[in-house]
C-alpha positions in Angstrom: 18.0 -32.6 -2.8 15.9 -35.7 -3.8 14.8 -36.4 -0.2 13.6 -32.8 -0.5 12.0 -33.7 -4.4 10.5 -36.8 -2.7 8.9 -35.1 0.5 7.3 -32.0 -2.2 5.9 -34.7 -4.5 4.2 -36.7 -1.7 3.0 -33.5 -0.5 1.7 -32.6 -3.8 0.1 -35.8 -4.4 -2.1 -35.6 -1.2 -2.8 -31.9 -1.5 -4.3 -33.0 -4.9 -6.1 -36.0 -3.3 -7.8 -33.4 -0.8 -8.7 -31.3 -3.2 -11.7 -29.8 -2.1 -10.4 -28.9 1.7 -7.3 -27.5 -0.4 -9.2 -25.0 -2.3 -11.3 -24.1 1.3 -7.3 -23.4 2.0 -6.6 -21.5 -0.8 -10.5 -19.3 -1.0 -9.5 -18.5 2.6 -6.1 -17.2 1.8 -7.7 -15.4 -1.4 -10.6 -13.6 0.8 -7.5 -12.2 3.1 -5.4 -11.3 0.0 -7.0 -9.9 -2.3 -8.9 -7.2 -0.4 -5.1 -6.1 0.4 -4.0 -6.1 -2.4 -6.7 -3.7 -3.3 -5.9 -1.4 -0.7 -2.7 -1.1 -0.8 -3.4 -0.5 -5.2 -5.6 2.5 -4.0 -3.3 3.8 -1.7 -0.3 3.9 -4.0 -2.1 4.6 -7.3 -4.3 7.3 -5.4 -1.1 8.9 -3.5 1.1 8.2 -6.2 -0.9 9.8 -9.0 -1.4 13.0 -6.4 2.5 13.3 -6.2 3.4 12.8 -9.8 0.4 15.8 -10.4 2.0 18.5 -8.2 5.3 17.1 -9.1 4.7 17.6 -12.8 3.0 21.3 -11.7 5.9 23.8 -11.7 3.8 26.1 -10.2 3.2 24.0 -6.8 7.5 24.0 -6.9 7.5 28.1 -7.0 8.7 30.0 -4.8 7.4 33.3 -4.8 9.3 36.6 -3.2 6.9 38.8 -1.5 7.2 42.6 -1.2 10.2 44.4 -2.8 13.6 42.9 -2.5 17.0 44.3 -3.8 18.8 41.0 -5.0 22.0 41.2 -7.3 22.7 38.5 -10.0 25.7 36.9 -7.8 22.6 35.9 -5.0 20.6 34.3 -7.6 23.7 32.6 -8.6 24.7 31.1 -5.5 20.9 30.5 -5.0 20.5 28.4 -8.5 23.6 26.5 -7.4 21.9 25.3 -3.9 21.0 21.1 -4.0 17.3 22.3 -3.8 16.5 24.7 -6.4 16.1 23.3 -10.1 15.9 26.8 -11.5 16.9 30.8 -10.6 16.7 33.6 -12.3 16.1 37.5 -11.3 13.7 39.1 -12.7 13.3 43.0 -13.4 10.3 45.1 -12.1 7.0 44.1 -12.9 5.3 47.2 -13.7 7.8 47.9 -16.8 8.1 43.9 -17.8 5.1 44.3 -20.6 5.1 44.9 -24.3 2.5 45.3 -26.5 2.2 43.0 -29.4 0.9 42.6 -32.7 1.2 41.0 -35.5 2.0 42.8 -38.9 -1.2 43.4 -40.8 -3.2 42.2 -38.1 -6.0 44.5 -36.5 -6.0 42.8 -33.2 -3.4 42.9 -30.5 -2.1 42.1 -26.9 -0.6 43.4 -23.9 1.4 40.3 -22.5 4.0 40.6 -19.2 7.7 39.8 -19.9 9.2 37.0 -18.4 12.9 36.4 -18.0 13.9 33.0 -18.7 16.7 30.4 -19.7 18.0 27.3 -20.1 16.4 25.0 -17.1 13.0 26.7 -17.4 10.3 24.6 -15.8 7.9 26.5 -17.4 8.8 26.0 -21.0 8.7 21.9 -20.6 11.5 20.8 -22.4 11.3 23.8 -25.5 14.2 24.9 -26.1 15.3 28.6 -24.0 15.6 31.6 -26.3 19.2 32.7 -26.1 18.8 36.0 -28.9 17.8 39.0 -28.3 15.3 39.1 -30.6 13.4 35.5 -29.9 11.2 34.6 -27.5 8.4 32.0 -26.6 5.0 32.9 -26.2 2.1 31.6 -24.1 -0.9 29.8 -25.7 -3.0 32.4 -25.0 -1.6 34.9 -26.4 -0.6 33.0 -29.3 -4.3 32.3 -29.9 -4.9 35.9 -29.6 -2.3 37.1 -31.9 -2.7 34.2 -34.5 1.1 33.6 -34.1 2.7 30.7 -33.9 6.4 29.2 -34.3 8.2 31.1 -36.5 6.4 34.1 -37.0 7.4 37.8 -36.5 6.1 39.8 -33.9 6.4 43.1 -33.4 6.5 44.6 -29.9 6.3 48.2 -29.0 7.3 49.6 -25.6 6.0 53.2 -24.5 7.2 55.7 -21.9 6.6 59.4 -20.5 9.5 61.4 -20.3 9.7 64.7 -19.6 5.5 64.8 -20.4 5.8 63.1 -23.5 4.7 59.9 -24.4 7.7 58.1 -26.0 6.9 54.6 -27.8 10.2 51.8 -29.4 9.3 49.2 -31.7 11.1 46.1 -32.0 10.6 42.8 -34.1 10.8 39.7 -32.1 10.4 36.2 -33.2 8.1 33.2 -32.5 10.9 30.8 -31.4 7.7 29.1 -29.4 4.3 28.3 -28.5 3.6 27.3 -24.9 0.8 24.5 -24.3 -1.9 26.0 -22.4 -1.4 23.6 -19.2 2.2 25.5 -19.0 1.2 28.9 -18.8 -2.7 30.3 -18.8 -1.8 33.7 -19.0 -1.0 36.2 -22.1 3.3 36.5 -21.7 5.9 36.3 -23.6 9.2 34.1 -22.2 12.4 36.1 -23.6 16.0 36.3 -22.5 17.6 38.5 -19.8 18.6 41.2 -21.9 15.6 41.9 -22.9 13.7 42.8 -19.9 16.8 44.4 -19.0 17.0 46.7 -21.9 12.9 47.3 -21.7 13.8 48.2 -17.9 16.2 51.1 -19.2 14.7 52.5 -21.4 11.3 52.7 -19.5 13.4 54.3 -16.6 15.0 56.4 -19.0 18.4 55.7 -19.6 19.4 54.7 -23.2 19.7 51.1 -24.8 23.0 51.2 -26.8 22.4 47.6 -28.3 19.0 48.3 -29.6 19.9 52.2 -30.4 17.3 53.5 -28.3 18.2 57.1 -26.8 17.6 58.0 -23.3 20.5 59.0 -20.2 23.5 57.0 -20.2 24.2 54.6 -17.7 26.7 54.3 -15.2 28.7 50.7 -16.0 30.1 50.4 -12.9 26.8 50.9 -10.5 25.8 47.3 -9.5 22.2 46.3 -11.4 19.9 45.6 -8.4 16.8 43.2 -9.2 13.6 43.6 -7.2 12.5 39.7 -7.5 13.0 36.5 -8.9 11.8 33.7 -10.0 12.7 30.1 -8.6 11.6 26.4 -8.2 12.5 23.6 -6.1 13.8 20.6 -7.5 11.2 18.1 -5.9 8.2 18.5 -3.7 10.6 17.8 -0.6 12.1 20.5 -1.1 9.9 23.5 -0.8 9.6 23.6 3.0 13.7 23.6 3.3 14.3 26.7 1.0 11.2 28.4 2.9 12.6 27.7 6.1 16.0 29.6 4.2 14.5 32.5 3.6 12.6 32.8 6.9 16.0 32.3 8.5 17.1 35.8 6.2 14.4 37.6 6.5 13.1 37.3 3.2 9.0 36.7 2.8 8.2 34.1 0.6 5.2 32.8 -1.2 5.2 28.6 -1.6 2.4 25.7 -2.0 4.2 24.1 1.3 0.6 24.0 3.0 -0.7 21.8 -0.4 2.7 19.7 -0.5 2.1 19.1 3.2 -1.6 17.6 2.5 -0.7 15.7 0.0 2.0 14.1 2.4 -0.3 14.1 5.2 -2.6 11.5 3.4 0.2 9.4 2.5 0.8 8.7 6.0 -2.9 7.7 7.3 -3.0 5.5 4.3 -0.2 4.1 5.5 -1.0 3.6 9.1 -4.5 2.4 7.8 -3.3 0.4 5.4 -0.5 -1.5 8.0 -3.3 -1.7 10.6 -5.8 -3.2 8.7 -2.5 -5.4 6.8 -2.0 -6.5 10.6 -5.3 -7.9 11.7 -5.7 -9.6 8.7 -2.3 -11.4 8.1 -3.1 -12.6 11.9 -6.1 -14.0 11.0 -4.6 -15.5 7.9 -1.7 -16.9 10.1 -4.4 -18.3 12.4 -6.2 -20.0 9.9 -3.1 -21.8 8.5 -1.8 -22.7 12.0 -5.1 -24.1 13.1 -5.5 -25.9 9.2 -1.8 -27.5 9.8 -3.0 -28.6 13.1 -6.3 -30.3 11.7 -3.9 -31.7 9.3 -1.6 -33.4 11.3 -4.6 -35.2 13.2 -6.3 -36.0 10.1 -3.3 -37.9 9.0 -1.4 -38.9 11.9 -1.5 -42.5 10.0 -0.2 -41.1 7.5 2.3 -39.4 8.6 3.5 -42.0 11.7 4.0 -44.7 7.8 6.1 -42.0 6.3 8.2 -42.2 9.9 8.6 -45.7 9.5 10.0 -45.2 6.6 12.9 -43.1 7.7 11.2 -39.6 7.5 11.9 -37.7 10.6 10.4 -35.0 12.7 12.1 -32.6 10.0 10.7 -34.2 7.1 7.4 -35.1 8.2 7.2 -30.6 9.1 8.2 -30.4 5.8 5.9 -32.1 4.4 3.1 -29.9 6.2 4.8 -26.4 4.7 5.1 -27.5 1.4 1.1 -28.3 1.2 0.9 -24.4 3.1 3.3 -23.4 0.3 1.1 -24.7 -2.5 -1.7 -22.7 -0.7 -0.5 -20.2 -0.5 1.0 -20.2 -4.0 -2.3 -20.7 -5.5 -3.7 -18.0 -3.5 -1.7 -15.4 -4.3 -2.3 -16.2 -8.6 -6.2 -15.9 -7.6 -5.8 -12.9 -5.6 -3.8 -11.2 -8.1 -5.8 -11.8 -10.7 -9.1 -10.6 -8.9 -7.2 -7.5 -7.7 -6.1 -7.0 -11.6 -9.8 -7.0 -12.8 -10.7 -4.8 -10.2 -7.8 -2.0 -11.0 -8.9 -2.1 -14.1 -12.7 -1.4 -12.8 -11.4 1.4 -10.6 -9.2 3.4 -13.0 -11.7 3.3 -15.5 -14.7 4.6 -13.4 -12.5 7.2 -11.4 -9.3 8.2 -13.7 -10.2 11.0 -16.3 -6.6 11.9 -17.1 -4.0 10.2 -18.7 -1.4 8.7 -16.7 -2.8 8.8 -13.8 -4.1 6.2 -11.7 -6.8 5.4 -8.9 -5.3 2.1 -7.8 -1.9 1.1 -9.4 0.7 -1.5 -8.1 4.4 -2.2 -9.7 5.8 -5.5 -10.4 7.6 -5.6 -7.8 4.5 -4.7 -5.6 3.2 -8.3 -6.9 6.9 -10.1 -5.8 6.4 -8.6 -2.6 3.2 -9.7 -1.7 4.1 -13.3 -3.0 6.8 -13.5 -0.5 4.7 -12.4 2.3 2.4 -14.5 1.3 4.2 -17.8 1.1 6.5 -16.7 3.8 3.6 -16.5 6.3 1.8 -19.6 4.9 5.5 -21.7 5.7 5.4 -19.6 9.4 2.0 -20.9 10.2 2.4 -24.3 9.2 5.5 -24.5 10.9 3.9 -23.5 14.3 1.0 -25.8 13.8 2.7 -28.6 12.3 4.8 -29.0 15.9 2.8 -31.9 16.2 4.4 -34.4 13.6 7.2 -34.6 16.8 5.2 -36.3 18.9 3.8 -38.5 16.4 4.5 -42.4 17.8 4.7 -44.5 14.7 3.5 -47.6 16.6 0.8 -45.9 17.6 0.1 -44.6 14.0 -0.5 -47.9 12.3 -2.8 -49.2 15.2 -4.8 -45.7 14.7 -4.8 -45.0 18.5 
């Protein structure tokens, strides 16, 4: 350990003593470094910030059924317990999943669709799923239309025709709720099962015992068929897998596979740019060092064939040449990561307009990474041009030959 202490310290001392081919060394290094380090910051904060957008989009996770389906609740079920899907539901017919609202003593009201929703919901970001009958969430646009926001009353009217005549129930519902706009950019309300169940009924006809609304009574034991539902894929990965599911049934679907796709799609030419470019430039860099550590060992072959006399051998004297590679490389890699740190901050602010997201990002351990490859390519090169030390004749060292 303090042969290896000795050989870094004489090192050091004549890396200092050359100081201005040392920092030719390390500008040299720098100019390969840093313009990689910069790419590779674009590529991951640029891909990166694309992912975490459609990732954070529930919509680009949706998959939509297309035409009209007959599903029961036990599908759905076994469907929201599938690896891929982050949430199922069914969902009643569209055409009766409205209510009109309107706030007491208002003047001004809204027709908003029903949604069926619970616990899970992507759609309701982390608010908490209305379990009552009587509460639900609304969007932010209808909120804004209504004036309404958590915690007031609502009340929501439902019509039918039934036998020609135009048949209306009213119900009170409260604001459990209000949707930011980014969620959800249409007039709806978010409510429980029930209720779009019990709006169904009635608007088909048949009577609502819970809410005391007349109409035909119902048949318990015939199975409730739904037409659609509504479900989204745990991560991005997943969307093309549950398509490819319902292809394999039969069962048209809707997704934002081609977008996912894209999005993927670029990641991989980055990539193979990135390692390509990477490629030709660490060889060049490797180059450099080799053909340095060559120079080197010429330059001080006097030097070096002393430090033999003194009992340093072939081993040491290589040493010796990777250690002044090392503190190269070391210093190069400080420089380049401070240039490439000026410049993220450049890019994201002339080309990032929304928070948390980033035109050229790179992680800690991005940093550690390229330090290795750094210092472990400077020690390669040096090693292959420092071959040289071995056939370094001390006797002919102190005569200079």
């Amino acid at each position: 350990m303090r042969r290896l202490g000795l050989i870094a310290g004489l090192a050091w001392q004549d890396y200092r003593r050359e100081a201005r081919l040392s920092a030719c060394q390390v500008l040299a290094l720098v100019a390969v470094v840093a313009p990689l380090l910069v790419l590779f910051g674009l590529k991951f904060g640029l891909v990166g910030s694309l992912t975490e957008r459609l990732q954070r989009e529930p919509s680009v996770r949706e998959i939509i059924p297309l035409g009209g389906g007959r599903f029961d609740a036990e599908f759905i079920a076994r469907l929201a317990e599938r690896r891929e899907v982050a949430f199922a539901i069914v969902r009643t017919r569209q055409i009766a999943a409205t209510a009109d609202l309107l706030v007491p003593g208002a003047k001004r009201g809204v027709t908003a669709e029903m949604l069926p929703t619970a616990k899970g919901d992507p759609l309701l970001q982390g608010l908490a799923a209305p379990t009552e009958l009587h509460q639900v969430v609304l969007s932010f646009t209808a909120a804004q239309t209504l004036g309404a926001q958590a915690g007031t009353a609502l009340r929501a009217s439902f019509g039918r025709q039934r036998n020609g005549e135009v048949q209306w129930q009213a119900l009170t519902l409260q604001v459990q709720a209000v949707l930011p706009l980014s969620a959800f950019e249409r007039d709806a309300l978010f409510a429980p099962l029930a209720l779009l169940e019990a709006v169904e009924d009635y608007r088909d006809g048949r009577a609502v015992p819970a809410l005391g609304w007349p109409g035909q009574e119902q048949d318990a034991d015939a199975p409730r068929v739904y037409p659609a539902f509504r479900l989204y894929a745990r991560q991005l990965d997943d969307v093309e897998p549950l398509r490819q599911w319902f292809a394999a049934r039969q069962l048209l679907v809707s997704t934002q596979a081609a977008q996912i796709a894209q999005v993927q799609s670029l990641s991989r030419n980055l990539d193979l740019v990135f390692w390509l470019v990477a490629a030709l430039a660490v060889a060049g860099a490797v180059a450099a060092v080799a053909a340095g550590a060559v120079a080197a060992v010429q330059r001080k072959r006097r030097e070096l064939a002393v430090l033999r006399l003194l009992g340093l051998g072939t081993a040491a004297l290589l040493l010796f040449v990777v250690a002044q590679a090392l503190y190269s490389g070391l210093l190069a890699a400080g420089v380049a990561a401070l240039l490439y740190a000026l410049a993220e901050r450049g890019l994201n602010h002339l080309f990032v307009q929304a928070p948390g997201e980033y035109a050229s990002r790179l992680l800690p351990v991005h940093y550690a990474i390229a330090l290795a490859a750094v210092l472990g390519a400077s020690a390669c090169a040096a090693a292959l041009g420092g071959w040289r030390v071995a056939r370094i004749d001390p006797s002919q060292g102190i005569r200079d030959v």
